[in-house]
C-alpha positions as CSV (number, residue, x, y, z in Angstrom):
1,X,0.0,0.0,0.0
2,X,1.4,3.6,-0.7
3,X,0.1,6.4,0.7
4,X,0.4,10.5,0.1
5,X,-0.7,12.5,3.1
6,X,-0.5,16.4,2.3
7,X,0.0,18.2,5.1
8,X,2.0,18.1,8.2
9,X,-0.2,19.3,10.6
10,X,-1.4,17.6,13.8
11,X,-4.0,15.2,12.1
12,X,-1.9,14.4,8.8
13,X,1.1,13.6,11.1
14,X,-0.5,11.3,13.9
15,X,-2.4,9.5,10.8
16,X,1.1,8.5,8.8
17,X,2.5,7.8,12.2
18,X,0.0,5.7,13.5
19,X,-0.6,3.7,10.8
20,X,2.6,2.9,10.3
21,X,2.9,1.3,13.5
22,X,0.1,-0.9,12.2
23,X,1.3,-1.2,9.3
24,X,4.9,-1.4,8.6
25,X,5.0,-2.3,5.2
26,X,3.2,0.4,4.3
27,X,4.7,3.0,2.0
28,X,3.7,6.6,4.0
29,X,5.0,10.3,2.2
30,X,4.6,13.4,4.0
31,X,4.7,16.9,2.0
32,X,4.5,19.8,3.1
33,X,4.0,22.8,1.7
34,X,5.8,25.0,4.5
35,X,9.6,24.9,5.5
36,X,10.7,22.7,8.1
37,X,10.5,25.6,11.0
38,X,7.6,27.5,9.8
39,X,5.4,26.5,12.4
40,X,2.4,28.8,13.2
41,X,0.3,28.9,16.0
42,X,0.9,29.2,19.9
43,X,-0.6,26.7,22.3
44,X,-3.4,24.3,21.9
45,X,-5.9,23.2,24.6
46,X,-6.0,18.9,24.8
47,X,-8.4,16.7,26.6
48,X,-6.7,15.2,30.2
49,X,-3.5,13.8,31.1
50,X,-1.1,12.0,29.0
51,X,-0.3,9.2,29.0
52,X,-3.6,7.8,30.0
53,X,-6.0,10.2,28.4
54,X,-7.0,8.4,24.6
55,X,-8.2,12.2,23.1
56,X,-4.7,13.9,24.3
57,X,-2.9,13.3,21.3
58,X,0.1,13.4,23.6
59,X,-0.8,9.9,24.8
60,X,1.2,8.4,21.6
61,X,4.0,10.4,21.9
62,X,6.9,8.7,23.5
63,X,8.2,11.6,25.0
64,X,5.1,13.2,26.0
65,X,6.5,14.3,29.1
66,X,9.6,16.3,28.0
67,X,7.0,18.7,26.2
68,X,6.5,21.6,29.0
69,X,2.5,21.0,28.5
70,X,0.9,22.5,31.6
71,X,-2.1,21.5,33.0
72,X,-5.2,23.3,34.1
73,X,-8.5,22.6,36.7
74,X,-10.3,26.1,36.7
75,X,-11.7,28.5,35.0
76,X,-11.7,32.2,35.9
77,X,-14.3,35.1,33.9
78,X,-14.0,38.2,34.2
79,X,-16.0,41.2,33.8
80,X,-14.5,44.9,33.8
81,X,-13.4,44.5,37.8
82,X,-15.8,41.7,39.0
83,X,-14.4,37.9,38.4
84,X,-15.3,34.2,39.0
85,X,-13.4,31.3,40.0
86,X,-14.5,28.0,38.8
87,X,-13.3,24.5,38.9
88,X,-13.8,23.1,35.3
89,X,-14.4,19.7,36.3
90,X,-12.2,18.4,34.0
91,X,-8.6,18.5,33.3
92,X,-7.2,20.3,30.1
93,X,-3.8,19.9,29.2
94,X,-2.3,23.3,27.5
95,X,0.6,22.4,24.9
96,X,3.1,24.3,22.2
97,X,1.6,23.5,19.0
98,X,5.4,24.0,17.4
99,X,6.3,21.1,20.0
100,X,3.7,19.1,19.3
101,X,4.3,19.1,15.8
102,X,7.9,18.8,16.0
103,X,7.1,15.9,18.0
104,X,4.9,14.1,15.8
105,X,7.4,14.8,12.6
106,X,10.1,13.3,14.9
107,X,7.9,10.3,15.8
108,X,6.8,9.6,12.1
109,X,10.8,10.3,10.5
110,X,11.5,7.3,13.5
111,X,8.8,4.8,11.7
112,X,10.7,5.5,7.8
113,X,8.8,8.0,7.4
114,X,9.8,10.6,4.2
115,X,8.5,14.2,5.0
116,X,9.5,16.6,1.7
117,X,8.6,20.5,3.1
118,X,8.1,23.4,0.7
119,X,6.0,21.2,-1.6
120,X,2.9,22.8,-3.1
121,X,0.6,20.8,-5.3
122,X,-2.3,22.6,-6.6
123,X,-4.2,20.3,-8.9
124,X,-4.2,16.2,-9.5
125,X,-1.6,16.1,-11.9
126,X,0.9,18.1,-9.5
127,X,0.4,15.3,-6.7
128,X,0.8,12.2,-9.5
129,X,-2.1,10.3,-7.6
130,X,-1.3,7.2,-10.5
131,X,1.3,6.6,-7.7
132,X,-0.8,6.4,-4.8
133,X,-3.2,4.1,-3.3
134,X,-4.7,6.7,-0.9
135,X,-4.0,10.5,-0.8
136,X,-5.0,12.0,2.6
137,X,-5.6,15.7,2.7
138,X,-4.8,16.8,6.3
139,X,-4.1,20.6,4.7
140,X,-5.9,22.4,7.3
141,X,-8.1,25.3,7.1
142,X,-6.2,28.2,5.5
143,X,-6.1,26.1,2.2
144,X,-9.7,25.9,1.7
145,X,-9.4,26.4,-2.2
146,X,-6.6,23.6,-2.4
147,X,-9.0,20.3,-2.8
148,X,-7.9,19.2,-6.5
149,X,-11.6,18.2,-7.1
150,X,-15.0,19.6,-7.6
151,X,-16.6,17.0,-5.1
152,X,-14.5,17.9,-2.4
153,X,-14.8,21.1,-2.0
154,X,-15.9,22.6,1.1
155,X,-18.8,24.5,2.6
156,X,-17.6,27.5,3.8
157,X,-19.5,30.5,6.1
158,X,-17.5,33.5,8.1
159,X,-18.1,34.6,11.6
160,X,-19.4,38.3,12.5
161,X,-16.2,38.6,15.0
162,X,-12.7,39.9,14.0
163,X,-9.9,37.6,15.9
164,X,-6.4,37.7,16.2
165,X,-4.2,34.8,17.8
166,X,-1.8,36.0,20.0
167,X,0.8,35.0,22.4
168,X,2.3,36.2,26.0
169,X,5.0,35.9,28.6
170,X,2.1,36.2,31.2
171,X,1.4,33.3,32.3
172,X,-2.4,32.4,33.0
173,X,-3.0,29.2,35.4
174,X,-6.9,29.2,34.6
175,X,-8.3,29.3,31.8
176,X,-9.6,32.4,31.5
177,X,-12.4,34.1,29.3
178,X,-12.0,38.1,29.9
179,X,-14.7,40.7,28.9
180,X,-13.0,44.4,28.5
181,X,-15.5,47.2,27.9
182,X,-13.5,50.1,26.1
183,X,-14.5,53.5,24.8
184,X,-14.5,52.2,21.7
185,X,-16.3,48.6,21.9
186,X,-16.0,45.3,23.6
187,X,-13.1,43.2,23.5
188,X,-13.1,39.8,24.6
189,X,-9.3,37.4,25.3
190,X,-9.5,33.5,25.7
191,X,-6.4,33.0,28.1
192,X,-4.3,30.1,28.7
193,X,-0.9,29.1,29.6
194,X,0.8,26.0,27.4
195,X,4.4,26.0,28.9
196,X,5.9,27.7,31.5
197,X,7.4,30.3,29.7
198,X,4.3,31.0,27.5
199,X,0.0,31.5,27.3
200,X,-2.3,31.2,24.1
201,X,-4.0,35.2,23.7
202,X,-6.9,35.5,21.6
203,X,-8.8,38.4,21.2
204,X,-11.7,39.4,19.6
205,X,-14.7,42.1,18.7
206,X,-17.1,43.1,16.5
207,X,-17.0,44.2,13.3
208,X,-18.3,47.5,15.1
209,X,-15.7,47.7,17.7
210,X,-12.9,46.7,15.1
211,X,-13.6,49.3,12.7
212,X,-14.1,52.6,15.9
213,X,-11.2,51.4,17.5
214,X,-9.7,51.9,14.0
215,X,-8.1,48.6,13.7
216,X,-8.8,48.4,10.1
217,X,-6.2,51.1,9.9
218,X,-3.4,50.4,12.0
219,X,-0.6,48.4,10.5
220,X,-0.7,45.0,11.9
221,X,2.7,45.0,14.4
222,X,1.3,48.0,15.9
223,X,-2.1,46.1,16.8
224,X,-0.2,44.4,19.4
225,X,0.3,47.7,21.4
226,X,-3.3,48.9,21.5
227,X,-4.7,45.3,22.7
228,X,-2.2,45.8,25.3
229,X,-3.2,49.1,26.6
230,X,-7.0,47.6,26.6
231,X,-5.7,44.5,28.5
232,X,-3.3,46.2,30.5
233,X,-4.4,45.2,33.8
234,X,-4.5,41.7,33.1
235,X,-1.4,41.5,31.2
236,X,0.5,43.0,33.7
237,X,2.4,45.3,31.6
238,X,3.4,41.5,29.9
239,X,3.6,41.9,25.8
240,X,2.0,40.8,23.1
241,X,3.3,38.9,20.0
242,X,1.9,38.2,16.4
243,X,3.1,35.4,14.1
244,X,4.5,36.3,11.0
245,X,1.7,36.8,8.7
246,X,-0.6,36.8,10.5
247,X,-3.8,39.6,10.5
248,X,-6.7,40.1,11.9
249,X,-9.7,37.6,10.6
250,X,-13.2,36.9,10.7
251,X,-13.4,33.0,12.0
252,X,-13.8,30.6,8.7
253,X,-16.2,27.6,9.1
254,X,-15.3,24.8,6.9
255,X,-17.5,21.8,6.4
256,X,-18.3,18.6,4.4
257,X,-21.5,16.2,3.9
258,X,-18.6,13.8,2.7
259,X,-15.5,12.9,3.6
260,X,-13.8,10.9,0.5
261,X,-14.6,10.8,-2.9
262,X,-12.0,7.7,-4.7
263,X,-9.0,7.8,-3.5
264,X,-9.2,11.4,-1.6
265,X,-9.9,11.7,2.1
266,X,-10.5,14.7,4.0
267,X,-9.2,14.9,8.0
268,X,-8.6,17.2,10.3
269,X,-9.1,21.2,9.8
270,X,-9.0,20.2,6.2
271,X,-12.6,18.6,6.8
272,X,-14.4,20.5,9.6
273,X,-13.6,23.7,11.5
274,X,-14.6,24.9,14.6
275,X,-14.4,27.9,16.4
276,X,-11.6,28.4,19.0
277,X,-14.1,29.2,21.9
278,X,-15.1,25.1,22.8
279,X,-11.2,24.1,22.4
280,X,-12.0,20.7,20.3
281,X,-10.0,21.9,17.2
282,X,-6.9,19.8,18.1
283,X,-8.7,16.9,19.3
284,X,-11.3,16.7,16.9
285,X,-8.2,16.5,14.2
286,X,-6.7,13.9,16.2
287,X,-9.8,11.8,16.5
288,X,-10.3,12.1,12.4
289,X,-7.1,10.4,12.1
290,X,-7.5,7.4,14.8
291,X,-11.2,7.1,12.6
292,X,-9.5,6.8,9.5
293,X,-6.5,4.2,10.8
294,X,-8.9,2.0,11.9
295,X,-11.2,2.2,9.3
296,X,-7.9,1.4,7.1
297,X,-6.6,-1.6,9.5
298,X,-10.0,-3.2,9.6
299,X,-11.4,-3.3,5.9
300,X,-9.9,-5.2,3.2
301,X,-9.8,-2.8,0.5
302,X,-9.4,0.9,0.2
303,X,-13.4,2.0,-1.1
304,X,-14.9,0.0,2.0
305,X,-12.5,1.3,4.5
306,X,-13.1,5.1,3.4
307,X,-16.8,4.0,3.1
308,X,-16.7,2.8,6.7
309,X,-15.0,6.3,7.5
310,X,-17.5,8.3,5.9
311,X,-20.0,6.7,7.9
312,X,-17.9,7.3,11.5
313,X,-16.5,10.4,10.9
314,X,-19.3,12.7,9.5
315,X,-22.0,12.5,12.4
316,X,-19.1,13.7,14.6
317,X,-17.5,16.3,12.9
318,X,-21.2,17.3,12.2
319,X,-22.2,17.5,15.9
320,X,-18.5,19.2,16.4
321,X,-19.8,21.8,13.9
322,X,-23.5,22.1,15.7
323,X,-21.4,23.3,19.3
324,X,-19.1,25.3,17.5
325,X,-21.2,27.6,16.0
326,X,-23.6,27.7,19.0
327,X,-20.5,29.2,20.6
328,X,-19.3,31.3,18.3
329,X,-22.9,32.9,17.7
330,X,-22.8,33.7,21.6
331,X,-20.1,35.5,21.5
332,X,-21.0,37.5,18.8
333,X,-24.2,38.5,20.9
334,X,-22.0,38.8,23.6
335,X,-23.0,42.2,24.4
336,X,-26.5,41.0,25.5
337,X,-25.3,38.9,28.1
338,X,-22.6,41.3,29.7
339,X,-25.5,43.1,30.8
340,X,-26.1,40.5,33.5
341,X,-24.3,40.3,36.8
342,X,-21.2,38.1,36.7
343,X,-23.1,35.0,38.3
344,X,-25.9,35.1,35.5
345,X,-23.1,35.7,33.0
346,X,-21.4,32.6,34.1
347,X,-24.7,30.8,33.6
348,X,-25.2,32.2,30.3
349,X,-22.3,31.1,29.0
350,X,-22.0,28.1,30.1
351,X,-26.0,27.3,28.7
352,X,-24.4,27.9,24.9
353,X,-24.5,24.3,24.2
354,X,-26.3,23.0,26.4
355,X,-29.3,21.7,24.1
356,X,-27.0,19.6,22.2
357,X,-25.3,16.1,22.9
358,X,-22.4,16.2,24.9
359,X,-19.4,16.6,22.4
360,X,-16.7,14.9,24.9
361,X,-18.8,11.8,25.7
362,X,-19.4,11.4,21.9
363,X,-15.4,12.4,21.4
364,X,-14.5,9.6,23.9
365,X,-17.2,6.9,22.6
366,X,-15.7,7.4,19.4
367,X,-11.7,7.0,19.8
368,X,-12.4,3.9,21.9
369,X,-13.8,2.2,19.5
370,X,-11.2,3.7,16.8
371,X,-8.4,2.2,19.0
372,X,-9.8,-1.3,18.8
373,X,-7.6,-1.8,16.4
């Protein structure tokens, strides 16, 4: 069996590397249309502890533990000068995304492996598919026009909120959600720490807010300044620092009915998207490419296995999508609920989702039986 996987993200990685481990014989290439260290991204939120936790992807890492991932039990919101303290009842596990991925690259190069970077196939004929039994597109959500064919291509809709992904030297040992009223508009930052040196910023506002603050104007390094100034208090004169490249953005929703069409299947970002606020992105990728392994180890051919996929994947990442943009249309109406007093607020949010299934239930039913392999 030989197998293309394009992209060497989270999901694209942990699928090459563990199927191999099932499958030694198999013939696995990695490209990758990024160079080796351009990594983006800050720090991701996983499920539990590793090693014992199936939906941390740092469970299958063999050196899970020499990652700096920090881990957090309580949740603080806070509104102008009034705050809340909660436990969250569950453990999440804050991680580097660079050393996740440089992880997983490392774990897949140990199994043989090849992983070509700066490699950009835009259409069939660039990625030779005569060559391949299977081509898995794990190219995320910021290549939404790169699906080489018709069928594949993706739903897409656009949050009302502008967001920016930013990262601190302030460490934050909740995870915290923080509303900031400003002369100009309402800001809100999802807060987290992921090492001990480092915390996941995100910010984001209206359309309205964006444009009277005059964001739309202000060259993107200098952005960094005026967030700090509105967050000063809880940044604690700490700064603020953008990727390269990267600009303020309304949230993209990517979704599929179906996951595969021949010999093409979808995981990861490059199949669903969520929004940042329920902190399944990471997980949700990982579980796509357990789904897929499985459906791979336990069917005899290549149409039934992606078939069986199809049939596994899709309720979940539709379900995923369902508490995502419950979430994401909350905050957008967020102004509504900041005139309640900082218990009701609490309540309010966390009602978002609370008419549909429980996504970590459904999450955990699903990898155990993936990992039956």
């Amino acid at each position: 069996m030989k197998i293309l996987v394009v992209g060497a993200g989270p999901a694209g990685l942990m699928f090459s590397y563990q199927l191999k481990k099932q499958k030694p014989d198999y013939d696995i290439d990695i490209i990758e249309k990024n160079k080796p260290n351009d990594i983006f991204g800050w720090g991701v939120v996983l499920p539990g502890h590793a090693p014992a936790h199936p939906a941390n992807a740092l469970s299958y890492l063999t050196n899970y533990d020499s990652l700096d991932a920090q881990h957090i039990d309580t949740f603080r919101l806070i509104k102008q000068s009034d705050s809340k303290l909660l436990n969250t009842g569950v453990t999440l596990c804050g991680v580097s995304r660079k050393a996740l991925i440089e992880s997983l690259k490392l774990h897949c190069i140990n199994q043989g492996i090849t992983i070509q970077h700066y490699q950009h196939p835009l259409n069939e004929h660039d990625l030779n598919k005569s060559s391949y039994d299977l081509i898995v597109l794990s190219t995320g959500i910021n290549h939404s026009s790169t699906y080489f064919r018709e069928s594949l291509k993706p739903e897409i809709s656009y949050g009302k909120n502008k967001y920016m992904w930013f990262g601190t030297s302030k460490i934050f040992d909740s995870l915290n959600l923080i509303f900031k009223q400003y002369p100009k508009g309402t800001f809100i930052a999802h807060a987290y720490k992921y090492s001990q040196k480092m915390s996941t910023f995100i910010v984001e506002c209206s359309e309205e807010t964006f444009i009277k603050a005059g964001l739309d104007k202000i060259p993107t390094k200098k952005t960094s300044e005026f967030i700090e100034k509105v967050f000063r208090n809880e940044l604690q004169d700490h700064s603020l620092y953008i990727p390269k490249g990267l600009k303020w953005r309304n949230f993209m929703t990517l979704g599929h009915n179906k996951s595969y069409n021949q010999s093409f299947v979808l995981i990861g970002d490059a199949l669903q998207s969520g929004h940042f606020s329920i902190g399944h992105g990471t997980t949700m990728a990982i579980t796509s490419a357990h789904i897929l392994v499985n459906s791979i180890v336990t069917n005899n051919t290549i149409p039934t296995a992606l078939d069986s996929y199809n049939k596994k994947i899709i309720p979940l990442v539709h379900l995923f999508r369902d508490h995502a943009n419950a979430s994401r249309l909350w905050f957008e109406n967020a102004n509504e609920a900041l005139q309640l007093d900082i218990n009701k607020l609490v309540d309010s949010f966390d009602s978002r989702r609370s008419a549909l299934p429980h996504l970590p239930a459904t999450l955990g039913q699903a990898l155990q039986e993936a990992l039956l392999y």
